[in-house]
Structures are given as C-alpha cells and as structure tokens.
C-alpha positions as a printed Julia matrix, in Angstrom:
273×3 Matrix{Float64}:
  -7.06  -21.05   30.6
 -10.16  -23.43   30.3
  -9.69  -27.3    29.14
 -13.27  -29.19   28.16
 -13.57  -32.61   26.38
 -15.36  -32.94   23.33
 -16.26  -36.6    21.24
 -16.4   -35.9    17.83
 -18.32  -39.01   16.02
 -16.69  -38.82   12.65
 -12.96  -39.55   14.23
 -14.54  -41.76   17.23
 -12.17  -40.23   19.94
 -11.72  -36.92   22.42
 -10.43  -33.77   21.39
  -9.4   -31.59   23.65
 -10.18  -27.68   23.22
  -8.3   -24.73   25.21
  -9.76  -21.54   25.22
  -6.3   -18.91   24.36
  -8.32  -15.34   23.89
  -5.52  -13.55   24.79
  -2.59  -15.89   22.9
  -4.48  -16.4    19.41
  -2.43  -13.33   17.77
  -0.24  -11.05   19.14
  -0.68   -7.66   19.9
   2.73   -6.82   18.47
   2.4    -9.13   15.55
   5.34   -8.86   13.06
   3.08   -6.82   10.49
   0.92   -8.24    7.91
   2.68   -8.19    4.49
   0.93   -8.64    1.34
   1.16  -11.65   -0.76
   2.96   -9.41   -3.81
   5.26   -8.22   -1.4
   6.45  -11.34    0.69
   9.44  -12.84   -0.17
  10.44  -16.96   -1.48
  13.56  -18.08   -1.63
  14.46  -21.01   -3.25
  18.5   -22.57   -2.93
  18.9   -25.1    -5.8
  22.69  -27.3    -4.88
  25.41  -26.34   -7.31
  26.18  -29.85   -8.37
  28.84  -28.47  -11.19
  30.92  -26.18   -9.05
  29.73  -23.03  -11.11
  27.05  -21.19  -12.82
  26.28  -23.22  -15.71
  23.32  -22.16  -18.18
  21.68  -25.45  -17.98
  22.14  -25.24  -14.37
  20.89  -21.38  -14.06
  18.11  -23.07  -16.35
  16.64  -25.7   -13.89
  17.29  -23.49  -11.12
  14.53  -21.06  -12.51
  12.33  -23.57  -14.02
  12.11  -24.38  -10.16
  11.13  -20.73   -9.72
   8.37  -21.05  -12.03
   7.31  -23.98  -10.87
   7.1   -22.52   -7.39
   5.48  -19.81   -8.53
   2.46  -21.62  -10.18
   2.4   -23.46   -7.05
   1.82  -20.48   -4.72
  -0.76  -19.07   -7.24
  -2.66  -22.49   -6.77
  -2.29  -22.37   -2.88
  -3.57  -18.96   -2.58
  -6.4   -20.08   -5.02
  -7.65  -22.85   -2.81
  -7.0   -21.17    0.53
  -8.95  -18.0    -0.95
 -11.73  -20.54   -2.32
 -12.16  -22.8     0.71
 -12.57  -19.27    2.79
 -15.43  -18.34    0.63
 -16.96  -22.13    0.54
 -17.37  -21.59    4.29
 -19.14  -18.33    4.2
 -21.24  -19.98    1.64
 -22.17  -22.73    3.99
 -25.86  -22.88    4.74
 -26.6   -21.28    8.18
 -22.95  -19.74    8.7
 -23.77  -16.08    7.47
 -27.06  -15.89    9.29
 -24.95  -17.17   12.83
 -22.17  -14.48   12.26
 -25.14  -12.37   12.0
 -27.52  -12.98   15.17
 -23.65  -14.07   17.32
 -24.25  -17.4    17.02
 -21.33  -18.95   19.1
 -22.46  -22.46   19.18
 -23.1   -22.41   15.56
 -19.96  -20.87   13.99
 -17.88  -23.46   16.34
 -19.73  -26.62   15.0
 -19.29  -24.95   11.42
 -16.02  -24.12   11.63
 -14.75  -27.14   13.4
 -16.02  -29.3    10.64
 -14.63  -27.82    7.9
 -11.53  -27.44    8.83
 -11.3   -31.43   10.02
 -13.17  -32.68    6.9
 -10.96  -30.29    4.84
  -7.46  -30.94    6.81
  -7.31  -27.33    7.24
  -4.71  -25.51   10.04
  -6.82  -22.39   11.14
 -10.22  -20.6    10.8
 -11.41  -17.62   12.4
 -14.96  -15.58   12.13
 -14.87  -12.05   13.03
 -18.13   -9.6    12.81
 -18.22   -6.44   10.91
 -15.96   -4.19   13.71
 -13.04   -6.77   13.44
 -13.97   -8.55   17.15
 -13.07  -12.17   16.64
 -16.45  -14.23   17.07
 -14.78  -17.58   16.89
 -11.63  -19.09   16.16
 -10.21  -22.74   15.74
  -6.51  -23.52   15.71
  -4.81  -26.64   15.04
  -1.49  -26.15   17.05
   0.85  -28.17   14.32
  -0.59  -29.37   11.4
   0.15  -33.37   12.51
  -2.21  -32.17   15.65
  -5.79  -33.72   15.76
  -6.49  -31.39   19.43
  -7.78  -27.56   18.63
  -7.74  -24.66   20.25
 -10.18  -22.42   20.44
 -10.1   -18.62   20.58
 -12.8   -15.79   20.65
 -12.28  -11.58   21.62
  -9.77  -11.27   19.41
  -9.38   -7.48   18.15
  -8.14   -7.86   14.51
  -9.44   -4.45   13.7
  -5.95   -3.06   12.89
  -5.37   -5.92   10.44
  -4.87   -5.25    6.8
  -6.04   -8.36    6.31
  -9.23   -7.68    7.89
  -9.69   -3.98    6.3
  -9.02   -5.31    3.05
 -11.47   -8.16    3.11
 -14.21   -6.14    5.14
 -13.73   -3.51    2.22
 -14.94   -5.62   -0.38
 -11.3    -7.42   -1.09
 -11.83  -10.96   -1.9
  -8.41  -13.37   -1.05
  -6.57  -10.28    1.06
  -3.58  -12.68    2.2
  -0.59  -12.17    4.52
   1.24  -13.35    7.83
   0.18  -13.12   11.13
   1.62  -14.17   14.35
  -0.32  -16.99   16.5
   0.36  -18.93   19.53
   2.47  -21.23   17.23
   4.4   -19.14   15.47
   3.66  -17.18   12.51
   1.03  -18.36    9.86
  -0.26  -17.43    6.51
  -3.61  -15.97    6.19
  -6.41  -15.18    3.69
  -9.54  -13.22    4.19
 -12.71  -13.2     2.61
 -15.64  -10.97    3.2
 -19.22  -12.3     4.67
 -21.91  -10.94    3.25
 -26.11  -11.18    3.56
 -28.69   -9.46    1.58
 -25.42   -7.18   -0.1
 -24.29   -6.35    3.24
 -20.83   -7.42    4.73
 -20.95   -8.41    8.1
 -18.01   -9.91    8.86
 -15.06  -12.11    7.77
 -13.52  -15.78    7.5
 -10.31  -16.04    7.52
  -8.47  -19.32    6.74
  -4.33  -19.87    8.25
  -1.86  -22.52    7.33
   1.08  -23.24    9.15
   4.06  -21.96    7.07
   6.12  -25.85    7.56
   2.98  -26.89    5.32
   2.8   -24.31    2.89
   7.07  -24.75    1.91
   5.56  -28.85    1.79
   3.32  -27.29   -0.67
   5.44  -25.4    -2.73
   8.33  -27.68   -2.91
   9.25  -28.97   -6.11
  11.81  -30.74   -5.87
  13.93  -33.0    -3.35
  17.01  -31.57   -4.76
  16.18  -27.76   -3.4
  15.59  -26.01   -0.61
  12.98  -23.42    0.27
  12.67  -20.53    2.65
   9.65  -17.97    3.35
  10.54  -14.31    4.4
   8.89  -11.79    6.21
   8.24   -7.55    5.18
  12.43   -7.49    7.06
  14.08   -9.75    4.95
  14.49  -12.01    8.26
  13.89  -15.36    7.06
  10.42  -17.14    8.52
  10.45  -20.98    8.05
  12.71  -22.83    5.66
  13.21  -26.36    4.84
  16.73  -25.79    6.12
  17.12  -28.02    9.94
  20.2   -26.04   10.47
  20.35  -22.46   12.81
  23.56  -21.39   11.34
  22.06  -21.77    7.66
  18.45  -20.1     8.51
  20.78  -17.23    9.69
  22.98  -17.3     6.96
  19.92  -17.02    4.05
  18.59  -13.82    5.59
  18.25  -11.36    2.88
  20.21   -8.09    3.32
  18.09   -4.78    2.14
  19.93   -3.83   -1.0
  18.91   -7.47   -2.1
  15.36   -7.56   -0.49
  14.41   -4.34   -2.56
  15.63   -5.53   -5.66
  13.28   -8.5    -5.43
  10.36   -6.72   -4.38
  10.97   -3.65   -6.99
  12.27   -5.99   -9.91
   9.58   -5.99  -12.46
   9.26   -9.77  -12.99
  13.2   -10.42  -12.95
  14.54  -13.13  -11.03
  17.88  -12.58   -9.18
  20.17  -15.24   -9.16
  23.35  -15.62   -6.81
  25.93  -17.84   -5.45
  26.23  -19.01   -1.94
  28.25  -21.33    0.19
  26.69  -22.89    3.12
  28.54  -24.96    5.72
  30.89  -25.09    3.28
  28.8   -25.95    0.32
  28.18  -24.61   -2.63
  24.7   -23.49   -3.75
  22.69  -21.39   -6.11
  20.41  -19.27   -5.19
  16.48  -17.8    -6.82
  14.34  -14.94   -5.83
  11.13  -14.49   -6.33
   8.02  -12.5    -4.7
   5.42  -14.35   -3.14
C-alpha cells in the first residue's frame, strides 16, 4: 500500500490518495444483480393499529413515490457516466492508456459533481483507473488500477453495446451500486466508465418520507443497507424466498404485509428496484 499527497487548487487543501489494486472489488463479490431484479423495501409505521385503506393508501403512494425516485437516480447516474466519456480528451486517453489523464479527468468530475466512485476500464475489462471516495462525507480518495472486471455483467453488458447496465458490487467499503456505460471512438467501443454510489446515499435519495423506513436487498433476499440503526431489526426485515420470488415474479403488484418490530407495529411495501 502506497500513500502520496496531492493539493488540489479548487478545495485549497491535501488529499490524500492510497493505491488498493487488490481491495477495490472483491474477487468473490456477492454477484451483480440487475436493477429489475434487486429488491426495495419500504416499512411505513402502523399509526392505527391495523390495515386501514387510507393507511394501505399512503403506504403505496410511498411506493410510487420511491419508485419514480429510483427511475430518476438511475437516470442521472446513467447520464453523468456518459457525460464523462463525452468529456473532451477522455476517450482518446482510455485509448493510447493514458494514466495521468483519466486520473485528472476522473478526479474532477467526481469532486465537482459530488460523486462516490468512478472507474475506467479498456475494452478486455482490465481496470485502467479507478477513484473511490471511502464514505460519501469523505473529501480523501482512493485510487485503484488492475482491476479484472471481466466477469462482470456489468461490464459485458455495457461493453456489448448496453447503455445504463446497473447493479451491486462489492468494494473496500462495502457494497455499492453501479452503472456502466460503454466508451466509444470512431464507432468502436473501447472501454467503459462506470459510476458507484454508496448505498447509505442512494436510501438518502430515495427516501420520501421521515415517517418510513427503507431497506435495499441483494439477488438472496439478505437485506444490504437500511435506514434501520438497529442489528436485531436489519435481521428481522430479511426477506424469506417464498416472499422474495413473489416480488421479483409479480407483474407490477405490490405486496403488502404486517410486521412487528421491537415490539412495534409496522406495515410493510415491496417493490423491485
């Protein structure tokens, strides 16, 4: 592990970079799961002590809000991936392995745009460059090249012509969401940009309201991040298989159930993500 100090003008202080080859994602990574397939959870509090209509009602009014909300996010995250592959000099640098210039590229963008993670990889998957903000309160990066992401639906989508391929994928910190665009010069792809939030900002993103609570689950059912502080509840929310297939094979529908959590009572909403 290498440490080097680097002054960036625009925030007038020293940021500290650590090259983590080997750390950025892990060989056994928990599997990349497709944005139609992953799983959002969202626990409304049953204020009335049963299931009401008008209560059922708000609870999947939340739903919908949610889901226009994740249908923006993957919007942006899928445009701001393709802004940077449109960025003068970046295609011609992933082209001719131009280290020095991917870094500055990337490194900007993703400080001017208050972005978590961006990676470059060339056309056989090999990770050219990529820049990791640890926690998204973090202002130090970490740096990471030689990463094989070959295997990577993600990356055989995008480098296949897929625009916004999108999914999970384990980092040093924990498990992020990705999306993947292709690079491409003169109609050839040549490699992809991939952009990563940290999942703590994308339920801040999707929340709607203070009165609920949201969870993210992965292609297991086992639940991933959830505005929940509590162990015993993040344990408790996990979705059993009978239930996780009826969400992901329900044709639009959105189940609905009862729970009772630390000895409260809640509603509960599914919906794909």
């Amino acid at each position: 592990m290498t440490e080097q100090a680097n002054t960036s003008k625009k925030h007038q202080q020293s940021t500290r970079f650590v090259s983590m080859r080997w750390r950025f994602i892990s060989p056994l990574f928990i599997g990349v799961l497709i944005v139609a397939m992953g799983g959002a959870y969202l626990l409304a509090r049953n204020f009335a002590g049963g299931l009401e209509v008008s209560q059922q009602n708000i609870l999947l009014q939340n739903v919908r809000s949610i889901d226009e909300r994740a249908d923006a996010l993957y919007v942006y995250h899928r445009n701001e991936a393709q802004r940077v592959t449109f960025t003068v000099g970046f295609a011609d640098a992933l082209r001719d392995g131009d280290t020095d210039q991917i870094t500055q590229i990337l490194e900007t963008w993703l400080r001017s745009n208050g972005l978590d993670s961006l990676v470059a990889t060339d056309a056989t998957g090999i990770e050219i460059m990529g820049v990791l903000r640890p926690s998204p309160e973090d202002e130090d990066l970490t740096r990471s090249i030689g990463t094989d992401l070959s295997g990577q639906s993600l990356f055989t989508e995008a480098i296949n012509g897929e625009i916004g391929a999108a999914g999970y994928l384990t980092t040093p910190n924990g498990v992020m969401l990705y999306t993947a665009v292709p690079v491409t010069t003169d109609d050839e792809i040549i490699g992809t940009v991939l952009i990563g939030q940290h999942l703590s900002q994308t339920l801040k993103d999707l929340q709607t309201s203070s009165t609920a609570h949201l969870a993210l689950y992965g292609p297991d059912g086992s639940t991933l991040q959830s505005t929940f502080d509590a162990a015993e509840i993040r344990e408790a929310i996990g979705i059993s298989d009978e239930l996780f297939t009826q969400i992901t094979t329900g044709s639009g529908q959105v189940p609905v159930q009862s729970l009772e959590l630390t000895d409260v009572p809640y509603q509960s909403a599914y919906s794909t993500f």
